[in-house]
Phi, psi and omega in degrees: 000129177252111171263170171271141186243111172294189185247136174242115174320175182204137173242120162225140187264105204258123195230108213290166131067049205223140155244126165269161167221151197283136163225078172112154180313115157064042185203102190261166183219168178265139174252126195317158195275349176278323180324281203299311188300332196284334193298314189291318176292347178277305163284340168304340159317305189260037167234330182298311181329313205266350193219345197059020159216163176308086156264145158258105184262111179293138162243028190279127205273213183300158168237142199326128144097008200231141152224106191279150157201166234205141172216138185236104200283089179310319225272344205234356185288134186246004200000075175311294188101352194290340182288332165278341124262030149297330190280335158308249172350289205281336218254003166070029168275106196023134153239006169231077028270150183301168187201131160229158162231017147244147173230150175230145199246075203317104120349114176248131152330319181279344145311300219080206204251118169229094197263037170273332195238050189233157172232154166259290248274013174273130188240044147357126132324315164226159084352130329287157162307133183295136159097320165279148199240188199174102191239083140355136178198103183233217184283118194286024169071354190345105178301306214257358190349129166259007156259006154276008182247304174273017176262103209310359194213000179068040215271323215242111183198188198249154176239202230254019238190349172090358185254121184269148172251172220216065170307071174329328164295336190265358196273111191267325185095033168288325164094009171298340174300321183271344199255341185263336157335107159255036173232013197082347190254045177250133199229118179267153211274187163188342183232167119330152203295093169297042208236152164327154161280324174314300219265352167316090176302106162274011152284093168217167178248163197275000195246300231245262200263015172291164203280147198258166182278151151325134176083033200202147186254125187246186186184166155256127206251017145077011182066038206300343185254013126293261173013292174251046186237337152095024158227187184290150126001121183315281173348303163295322193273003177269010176287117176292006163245331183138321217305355180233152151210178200212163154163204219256094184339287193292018180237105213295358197247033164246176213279337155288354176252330182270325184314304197272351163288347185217332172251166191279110192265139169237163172231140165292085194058056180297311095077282200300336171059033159280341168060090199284136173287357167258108142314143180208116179226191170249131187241003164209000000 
């Protein structure tokens, strides 16, 4: 169900170059910076080993004064699929079974957005389909998140910058998280990284797309070792049309503060009061 959400501010106080990591339900500790390099420097070892080349795993924490969110422009998704697997690709996901953490969900128009009567699974000769519409659904970001609430070791939680994250060491695979998710966008790992070595992103971050072990619940992470690097989302910048965008909620003169101060902004199950960073509107 999509309602309309007005926008509510938010204040948040943001702190560079910190990884937390969970120790015990919802009770996070900082972890020292001599620690966290030697952790790092361990794994960039065992991925040269494991892959022959050089990854680089980012520990770059919130960055002061920025809270991200994402807006998607319904009147303009033509539902390509190039963003789900642009999101494959930069973020190092499975490709045997295939892992997407975007699905985009093909529509009839004369329903409206209805997702009893949606498919992920069309497979069209061209794009867009005469009579459909196309609504992309990946991790909505949460202020209020319900899967951070039911993870038994605190593997999982939001950091201060709006991106919720996914600590892969602390992470057991109970999958309560993936079962309290109400958008789908929790992905449990079932193999190793099935993916070519050729095809390896080696720009990855320690929250996000480095490479995870079997038996672990992954997600999207807003491209965190781009993002905060002070670039887009794969996923916007492979859009052929335009239809998504990103920046920084608290920043009044950005192109995410005029969508939702001026266009008709939707939400995913405001009902639920998870109160979701993604937005989805009409810009015609």
């Amino acid at each position: 169900m999509v309602t309309r959400r007005l926008f509510t501010k938010t204040a948040v106080g943001a702190a560079a170059g910190t990884i937390l990591t969970a120790c015990g339900p919802r009770r996070l500790y900082e972890v020292p910076r001599d620690k966290l390099k030697l952790r790092i420097a361990e794994m960039e070892r065992k991925y040269k080993e494991e892959y022959g080349k050089d990854v680089h795993v980012s520990d770059a924490g919130p960055i002061p004064g920025v809270r991200f969110a994402y807006a998607l422009d319904l009147s303009r998704c033509i539902g390509c699929r190039r963003c789900v697997y642009a999101c494959v690709g930069e973020n190092n996901q499975s490709r045997d079974p295939q892992i997407q953490w975007i699905r985009v969900f093909q529509m009839e128009k004369d329903r409206g957005v209805d997702f009893s009567h949606s498919t992920p699974y069309y497979q069209p000769a061209d794009v867009p389909q005469e009579g459909h519409f196309y609504i992309p659904v990946a991790c909505q970001q949460c202020e209020n998140p319900a899967c951070t609430k039911v993870c038994p070791t605190g593997a999982t939680w939001k950091e201060k910058d709006g991106i919720v994250v996914i600590d892969y060491d602390w992470c057991i695979g109970c999958r309560y998280c993936m079962a309290a998710c109400p958008y789908g966008a929790r992905h449990f790992n079932w193999t190793e990284p099935g993916l070519p070595v050729s095809d390896l992103n080696t720009n990855t971050h320690y929250l996000g797309n480095r490479p995870r072990p079997k038996g672990v619940v992954e997600k999207c992470t807003f491209c965190i070792q781009r993002t905060r690097a002070g670039r887009y989302p794969a996923c916007v910048e492979v859009c052929p049309v335009g239809a998504r965008k990103f920046g920084n909620l608290l920043d009044p003169k950005s192109e995410i503060r005029y969508i939702i101060e001026n266009k008709r902004v939707l939400v995913l199950k405001e009902e639920l009061n998870t109160v979701p960073r993604f937005f989805y509107f009409y810009a015609t």
